[in-house]
VEXSEBA-99083 format. One line per 3 residues: number of its first residue (from 1); their letters; for each residue x, y, z of C-alpha. Coordinates in steps of 0.001 Angstrom, whole numbers. Layout:
% VEXSEBA-99083
NUM) A) X,Y,Z  ...
This chain:
% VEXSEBA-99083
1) XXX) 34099,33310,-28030  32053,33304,-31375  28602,31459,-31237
4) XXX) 29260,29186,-34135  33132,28579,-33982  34701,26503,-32056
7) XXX) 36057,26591,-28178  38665,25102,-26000  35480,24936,-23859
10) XXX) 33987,22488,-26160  35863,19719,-24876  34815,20257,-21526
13) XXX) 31779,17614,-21056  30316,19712,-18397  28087,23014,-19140
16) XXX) 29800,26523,-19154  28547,29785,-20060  29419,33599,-19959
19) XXX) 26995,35507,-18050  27266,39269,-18484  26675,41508,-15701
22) XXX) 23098,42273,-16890  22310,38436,-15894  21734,36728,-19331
25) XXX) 23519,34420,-21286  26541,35838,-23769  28004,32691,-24732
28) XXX) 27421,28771,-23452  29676,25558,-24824  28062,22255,-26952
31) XXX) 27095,20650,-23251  26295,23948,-21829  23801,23868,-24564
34) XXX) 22877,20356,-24868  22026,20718,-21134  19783,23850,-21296
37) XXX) 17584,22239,-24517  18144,24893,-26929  20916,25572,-29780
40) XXX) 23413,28416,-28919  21804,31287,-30969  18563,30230,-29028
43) XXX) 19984,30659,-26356  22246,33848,-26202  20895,36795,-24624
46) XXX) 18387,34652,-22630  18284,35382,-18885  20682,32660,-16970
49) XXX) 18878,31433,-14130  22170,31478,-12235  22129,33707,-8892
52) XXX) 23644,37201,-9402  26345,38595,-7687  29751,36348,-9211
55) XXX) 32373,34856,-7504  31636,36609,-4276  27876,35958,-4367
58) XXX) 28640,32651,-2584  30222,29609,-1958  30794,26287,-3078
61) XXX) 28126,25014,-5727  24789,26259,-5815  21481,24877,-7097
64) XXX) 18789,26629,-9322  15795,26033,-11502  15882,26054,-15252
67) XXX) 12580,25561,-17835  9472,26514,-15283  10721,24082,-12568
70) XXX) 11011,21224,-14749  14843,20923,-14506  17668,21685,-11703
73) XXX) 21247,22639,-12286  23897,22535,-9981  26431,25545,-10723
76) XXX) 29901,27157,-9912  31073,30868,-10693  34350,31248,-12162
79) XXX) 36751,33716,-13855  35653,37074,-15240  36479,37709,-18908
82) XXX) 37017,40775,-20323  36876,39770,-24051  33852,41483,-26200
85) XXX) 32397,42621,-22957  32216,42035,-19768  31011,39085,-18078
88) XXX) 31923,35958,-16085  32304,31909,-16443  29655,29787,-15131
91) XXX) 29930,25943,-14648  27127,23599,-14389  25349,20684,-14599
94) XXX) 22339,18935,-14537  20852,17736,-11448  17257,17264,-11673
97) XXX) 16961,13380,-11125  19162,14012,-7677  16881,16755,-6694
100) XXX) 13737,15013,-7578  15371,12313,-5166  16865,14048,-2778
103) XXX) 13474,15832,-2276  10989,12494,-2178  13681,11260,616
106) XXX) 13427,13986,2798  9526,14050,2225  9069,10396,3207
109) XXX) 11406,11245,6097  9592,13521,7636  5922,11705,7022
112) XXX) 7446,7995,7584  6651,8378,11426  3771,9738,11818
115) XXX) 1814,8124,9253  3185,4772,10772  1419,5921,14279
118) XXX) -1814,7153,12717  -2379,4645,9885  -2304,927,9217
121) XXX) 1445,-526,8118  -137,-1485,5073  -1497,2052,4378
124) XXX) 2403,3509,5035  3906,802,2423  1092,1464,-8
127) XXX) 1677,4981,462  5701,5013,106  5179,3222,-2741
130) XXX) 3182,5762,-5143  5550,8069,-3936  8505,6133,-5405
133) XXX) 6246,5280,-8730  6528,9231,-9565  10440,8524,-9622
136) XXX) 11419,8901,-13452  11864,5447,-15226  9993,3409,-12626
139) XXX) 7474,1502,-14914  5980,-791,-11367  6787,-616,-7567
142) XXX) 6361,-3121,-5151  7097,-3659,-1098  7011,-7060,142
145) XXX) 7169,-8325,3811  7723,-10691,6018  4423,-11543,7897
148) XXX) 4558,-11822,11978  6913,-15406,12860  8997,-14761,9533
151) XXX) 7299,-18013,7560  5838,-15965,4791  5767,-13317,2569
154) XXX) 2677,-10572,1990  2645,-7936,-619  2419,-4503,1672
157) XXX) 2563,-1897,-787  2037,-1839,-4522  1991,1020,-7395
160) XXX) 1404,228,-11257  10,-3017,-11037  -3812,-3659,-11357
163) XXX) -5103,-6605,-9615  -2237,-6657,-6889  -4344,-8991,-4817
166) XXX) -3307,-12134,-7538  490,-11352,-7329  971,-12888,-4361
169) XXX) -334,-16493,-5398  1083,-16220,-8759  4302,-15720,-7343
172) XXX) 4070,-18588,-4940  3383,-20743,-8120  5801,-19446,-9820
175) XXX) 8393,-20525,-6903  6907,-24079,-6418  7555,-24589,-10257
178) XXX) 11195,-23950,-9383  11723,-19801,-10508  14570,-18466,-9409
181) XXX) 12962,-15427,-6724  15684,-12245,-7148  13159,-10842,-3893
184) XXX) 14491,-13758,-1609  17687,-13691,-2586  18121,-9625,-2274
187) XXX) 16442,-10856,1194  18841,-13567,2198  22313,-12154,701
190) XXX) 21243,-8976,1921  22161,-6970,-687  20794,-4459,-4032
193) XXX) 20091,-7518,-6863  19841,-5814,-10466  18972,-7966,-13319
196) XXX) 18815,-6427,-16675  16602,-7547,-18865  14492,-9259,-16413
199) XXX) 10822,-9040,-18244  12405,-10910,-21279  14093,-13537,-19113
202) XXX) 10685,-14099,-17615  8493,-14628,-20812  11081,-16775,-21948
205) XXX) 11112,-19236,-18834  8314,-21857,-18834  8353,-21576,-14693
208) XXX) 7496,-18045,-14724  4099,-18779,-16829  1921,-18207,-13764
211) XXX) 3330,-14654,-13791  3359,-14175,-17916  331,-12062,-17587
214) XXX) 654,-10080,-14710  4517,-8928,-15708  3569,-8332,-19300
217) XXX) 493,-5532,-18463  3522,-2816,-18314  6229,-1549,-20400
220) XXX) 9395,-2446,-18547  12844,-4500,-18658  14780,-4181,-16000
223) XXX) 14623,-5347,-12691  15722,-4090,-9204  15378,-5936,-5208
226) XXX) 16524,-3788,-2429  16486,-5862,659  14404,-3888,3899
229) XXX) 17425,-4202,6490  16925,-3484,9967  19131,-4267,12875
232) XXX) 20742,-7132,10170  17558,-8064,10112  15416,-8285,6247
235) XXX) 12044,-7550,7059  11307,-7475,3272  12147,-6207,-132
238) XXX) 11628,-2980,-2443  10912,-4505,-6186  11060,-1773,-8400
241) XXX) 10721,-2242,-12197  12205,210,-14008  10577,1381,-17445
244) XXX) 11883,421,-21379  15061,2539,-22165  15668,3424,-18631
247) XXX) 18633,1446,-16574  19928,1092,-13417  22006,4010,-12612
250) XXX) 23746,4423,-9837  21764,7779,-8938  18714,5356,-9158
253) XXX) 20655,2392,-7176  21244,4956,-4491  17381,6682,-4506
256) XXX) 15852,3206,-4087  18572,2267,-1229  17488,5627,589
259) XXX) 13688,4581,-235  14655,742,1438  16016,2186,4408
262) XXX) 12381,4531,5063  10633,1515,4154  12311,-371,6607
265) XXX) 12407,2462,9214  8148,1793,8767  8186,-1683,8946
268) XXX) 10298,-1902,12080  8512,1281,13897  5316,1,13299
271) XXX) 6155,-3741,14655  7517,-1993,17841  4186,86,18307
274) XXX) 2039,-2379,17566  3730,-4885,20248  3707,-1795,22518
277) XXX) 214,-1078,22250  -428,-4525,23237  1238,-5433,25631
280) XXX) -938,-2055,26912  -3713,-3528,26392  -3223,-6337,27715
283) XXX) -1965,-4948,31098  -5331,-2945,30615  -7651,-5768,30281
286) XXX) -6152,-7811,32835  -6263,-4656,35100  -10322,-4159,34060
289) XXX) -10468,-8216,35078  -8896,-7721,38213  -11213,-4612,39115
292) XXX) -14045,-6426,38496  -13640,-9144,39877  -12855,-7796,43240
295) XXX) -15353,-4821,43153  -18323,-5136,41228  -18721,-9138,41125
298) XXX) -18291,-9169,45047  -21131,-6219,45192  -23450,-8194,43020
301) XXX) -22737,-11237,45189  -23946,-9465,48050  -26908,-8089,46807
304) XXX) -27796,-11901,45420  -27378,-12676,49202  -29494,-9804,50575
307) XXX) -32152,-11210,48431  -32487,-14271,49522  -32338,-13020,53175
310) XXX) -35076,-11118,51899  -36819,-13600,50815  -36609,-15880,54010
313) XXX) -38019,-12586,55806  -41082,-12868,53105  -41854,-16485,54503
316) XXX) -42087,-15536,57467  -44583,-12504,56682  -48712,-12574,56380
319) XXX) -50930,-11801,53446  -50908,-9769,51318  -47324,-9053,51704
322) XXX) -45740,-11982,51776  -46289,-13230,48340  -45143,-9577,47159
325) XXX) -42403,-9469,48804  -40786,-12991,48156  -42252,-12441,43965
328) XXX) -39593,-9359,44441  -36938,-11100,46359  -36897,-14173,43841
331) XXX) -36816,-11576,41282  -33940,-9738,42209  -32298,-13342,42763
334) XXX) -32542,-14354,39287  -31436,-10707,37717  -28735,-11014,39899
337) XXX) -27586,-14579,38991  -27943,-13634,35324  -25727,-10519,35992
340) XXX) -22954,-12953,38127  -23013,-15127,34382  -22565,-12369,31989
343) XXX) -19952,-11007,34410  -18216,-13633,34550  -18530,-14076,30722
346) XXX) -16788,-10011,30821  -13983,-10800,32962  -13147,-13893,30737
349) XXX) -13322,-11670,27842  -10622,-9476,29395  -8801,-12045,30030
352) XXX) -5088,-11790,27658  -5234,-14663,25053  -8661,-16200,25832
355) XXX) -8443,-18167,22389  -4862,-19594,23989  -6570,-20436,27000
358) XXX) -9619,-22057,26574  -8885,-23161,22443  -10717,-21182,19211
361) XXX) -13650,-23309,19020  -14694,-23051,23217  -13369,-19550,23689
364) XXX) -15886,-18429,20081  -18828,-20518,21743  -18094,-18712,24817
367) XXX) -18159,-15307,23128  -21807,-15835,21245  -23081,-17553,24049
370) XXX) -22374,-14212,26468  -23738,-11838,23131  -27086,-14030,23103
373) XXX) -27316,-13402,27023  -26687,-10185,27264  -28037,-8220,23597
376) XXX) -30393,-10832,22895  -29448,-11524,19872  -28897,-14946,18027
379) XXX) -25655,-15649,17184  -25184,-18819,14344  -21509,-19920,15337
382) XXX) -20363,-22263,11928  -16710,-22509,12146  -15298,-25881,10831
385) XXX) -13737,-27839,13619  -10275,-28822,11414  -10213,-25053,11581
388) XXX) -8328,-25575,14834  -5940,-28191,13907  -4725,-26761,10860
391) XXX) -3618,-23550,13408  -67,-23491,14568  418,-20152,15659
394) XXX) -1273,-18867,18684  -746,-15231,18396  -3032,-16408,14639
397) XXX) -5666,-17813,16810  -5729,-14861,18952  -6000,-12339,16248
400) XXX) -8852,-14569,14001  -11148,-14520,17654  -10552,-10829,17982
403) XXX) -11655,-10215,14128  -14622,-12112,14945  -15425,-10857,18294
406) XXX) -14723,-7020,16860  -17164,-7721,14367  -19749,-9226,16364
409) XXX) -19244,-6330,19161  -19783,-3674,16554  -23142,-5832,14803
412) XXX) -24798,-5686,18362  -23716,-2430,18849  -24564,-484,15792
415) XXX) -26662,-2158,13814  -29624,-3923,16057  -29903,-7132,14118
418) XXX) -31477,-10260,15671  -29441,-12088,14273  -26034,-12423,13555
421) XXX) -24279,-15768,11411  -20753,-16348,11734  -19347,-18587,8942
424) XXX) -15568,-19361,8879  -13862,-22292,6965  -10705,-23223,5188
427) XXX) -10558,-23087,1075  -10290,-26148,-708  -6514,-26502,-1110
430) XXX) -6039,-25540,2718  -4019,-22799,2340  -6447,-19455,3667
433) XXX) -9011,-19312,6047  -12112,-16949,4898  -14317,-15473,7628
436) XXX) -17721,-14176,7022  -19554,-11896,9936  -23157,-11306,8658
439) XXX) -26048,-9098,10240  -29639,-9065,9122  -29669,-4990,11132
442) XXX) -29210,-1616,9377  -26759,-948,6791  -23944,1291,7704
445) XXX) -22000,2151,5220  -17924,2536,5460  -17072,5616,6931
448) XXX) -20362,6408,8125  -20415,6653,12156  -18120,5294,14406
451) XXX) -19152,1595,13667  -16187,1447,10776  -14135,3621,12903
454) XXX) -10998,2430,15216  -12823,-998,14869  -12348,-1517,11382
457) XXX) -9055,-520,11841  -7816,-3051,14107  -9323,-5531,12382
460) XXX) -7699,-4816,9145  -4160,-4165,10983  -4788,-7840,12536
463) XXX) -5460,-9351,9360  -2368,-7615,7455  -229,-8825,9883
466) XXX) -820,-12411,8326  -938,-10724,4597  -4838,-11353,4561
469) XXX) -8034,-8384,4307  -10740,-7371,5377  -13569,-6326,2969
472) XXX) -16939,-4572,4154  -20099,-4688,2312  -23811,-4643,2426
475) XXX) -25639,-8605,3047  -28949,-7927,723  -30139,-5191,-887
478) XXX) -28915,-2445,1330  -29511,-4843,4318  -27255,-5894,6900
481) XXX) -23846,-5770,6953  -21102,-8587,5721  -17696,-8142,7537
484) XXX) -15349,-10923,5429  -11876,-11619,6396  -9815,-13940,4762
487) XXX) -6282,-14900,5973  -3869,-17093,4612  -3232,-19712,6976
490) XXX) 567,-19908,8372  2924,-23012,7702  3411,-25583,9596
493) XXX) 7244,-25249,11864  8895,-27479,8994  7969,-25000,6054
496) XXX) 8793,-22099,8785  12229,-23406,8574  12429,-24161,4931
499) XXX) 11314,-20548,3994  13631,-18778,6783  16832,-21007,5367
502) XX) 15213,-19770,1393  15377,-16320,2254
């Protein structure tokens, strides 16, 4: 087998080389070569990074590392040859883009879980998809979902865009000017969608022009929607966009299936928890309502009674202690009624869907009249009545009075204002509801103290559910805090349809 002259083992369009028994390479064909980046005189008499030990060293194919960890080959041992010394055969191939896969799979496997139990849904997506940005020849990833009730979709998870919080409304306009959405119909076929030379297709089409920006800020062409199945179920899409020169293999078409399928996994595991953990607390609070109401409310009812025995006793008393006595008797009567109200306020508190029950509006007045009473604290309630009647989903009502009554809790709490202003109001065209919690107490920043702890989670895991945020930052020059939460506001039952028939 001369270096230079030709081989029977040239035609073979895998890799092959003679290893001698001292480990390094003797001889390797034109793909051998081609596949370990050098020419042959480069590389002959260069360790091979194959295992020692032949034929007999193992079984099946084996997998190595080749240029510092950069690349992976997958290898066989073959024949010995006896011909200008010993040595043996050696196929192989390259494997790296399987291995970088393979590897990112089983790593998002094994984190998938347990980030979706210790972090927000949005945090997992967002997470998932950086990892699956470091996949060669992805220019742009993105992971869209359904939001809670199936009538709309919220970007979850985005890598190699800037401004991601645009894309959503863009796309939306994009849609109403009658583009053709591959992420709906990966969604509703329930299938992998590839469209080549989807960037160019998408300057070229006057309906995409919302969008022209946004898709032109990276270098990419092709386009790929992996539908989020679960149970039959889409629960969303993975858009990846794959970089110039690069296509859609189907080692890629496979990767981004695997990816789908975690992404998915996430999705549905954290819907489950978070209905589990709910219907918790809400056996909880109904439990705390119950106790109560049958222990403490009935105690503070009898001492109210006690004191106004007491003070019939005090009428019936001489100087000097009557007066004393029935001063401390109507005392304790009026501490006690203003205990019975606030209790009372509690237990409706704990009460499971209080915004259901008594409507937004009445169940919010409710809530900042019992914070006045109790922390002293003014509370400026300016919610905009059509608020209500643009609202069609209750378990939407319940989460936007739990935003606000979170961040009013954790003002009063934290932060000792004296006053606290709660501003919430539809935008202009209707379509989101912004939310705006300020304090005039101290400052605390994010992540300082427990005020932005679990709190400011739940919050922002209620808002995602809808595809909305929540932001927080300082009121005025390092003074008070502003908690703002804005929410796009869910259709109305005949656009619920017309998006679940789209998809």
């Amino acid at each position: 087998m001369e270096n230079d002259g030709e081989s029977v083992l040239d035609g073979v369009p895998t890799g092959v080389a003679l290893v001698g028994t001292d480990g390094t390479i003797r001889w390797v064909n034109r793909a051998g070569a081609a596949i370990l980046g050098g020419t042959r005189r480069e590389l002959t008499g260069v360790g091979a990074p194959f295992r020692l030990g032949g034929p007999d060293g193992g079984s099946g194919e084996e997998v190595c590392s080749w240029s510092d960890g950069t690349r992976w080959l997958a290898y066989t041992w073959g024949a010995s040859v006896h011909e200008g010394g010993d040595g043996t055969l050696v196929g192989f191939r390259d494997v790296t883009e399987q291995q970088q896969q393979h590897r990112r799979v089983a790593a998002l496997a094994r984190t998938a879980a347990s980030m979706a139990s210790n972090s927000s849904l949005e945090e997992v997506l967002g997470a998932m998809a950086a990892e699956i940005q470091l996949s060669p020849g992805v220019a742009g990833t993105q992971i869209i979902t359904f939001a809670p009730g199936g009538d709309r979709l919220q970007l979850m998870g985005s890598a190699g865009f800037t401004d991601v919080e645009t894309f959503f409304d863009l796309l939306m306009a994009s849609r109403d000017r009658g583009a053709d959405l591959a992420t709906l119909r990966s969604m509703g076929e329930r299938r992998q969608c590839v469209l080549p030379e989807r960037r160019a297709r998408m300057l070229a089409d006057p309906s995409w022009q919302p969008l022209h920006a946004y898709v032109s800020q990276l270098d990419w062409e092709d386009f790929v929607s992996t539908p989020l199945l679960s149970r039959g179920k889409a629960l969303g899409a993975l858009n990846v966009y794959l970089a110039s020169g690069h296509r859609a293999t189907p080692a890629i078409l496979e990767f981004l299936g695997a990816m789908a399928e975690q992404a998915a996994l996430a999705v549905d595991y954290a819907t489950l928890l978070h209905e589990e953990r709910s219907a918790v607390r809400r056996e909880e609070r109904k439990r705390l309502a119950r106790d109560l109401h049958d222990s403490v409310v009935q105690h503070v009812f009898s001492i109210g009674m006690q004191a106004k025995a007491l003070g019939g006793i005090a009428r019936r008393l001489t100087d000097p202690l009557a007066p004393r006595v029935e001063a401390v008797a109507s005392e304790v009567t009026e501490l006690v009624d203003a205990v019975q109200r606030d209790l009372r306020g509690v237990v409706l508190a704990l009460q499971p869907s209080v915004s259901a029950k008594l409507g937004l509006l009445p169940a919010l007045h409710a809530l900042a009249q019992g914070i006045e009473r109790r922390h002293d604290v003014a509370v400026d309630l300016a919610v905009d009545p059509v608020i209500e009647e643009g609202i069609k989903a209750p378990a939407f009502s319940e989460d936007v009075y739990q935003i606000i009554s979170e961040a009013l809790h954790n003002a009063v709490k934290h932060a000792a204002p004296t006053s606290v202003r709660v501003d919430a109001r539809r935008d202009r065209d209707g379509h989101r509801l912004g939310i705006d919690i300020v304090d005039d107490g101290r400052w605390v920043p994010p992540g300082a103290g427990e005020r932005h702890g679990f709190g400011l989670v739940s919050m922002r895991d209620r808002a995602g559910r809808w595809g909305g945020s929540v932001t927080v930052t300082t009121a005025t020059d390092d003074t008070g805090t502003r908690v703002r939460a804005e929410l796009p506001l869910p259709h109305s039952d005949k656009e619920q349809r017309r998006n679940e028939g789209t998809a």
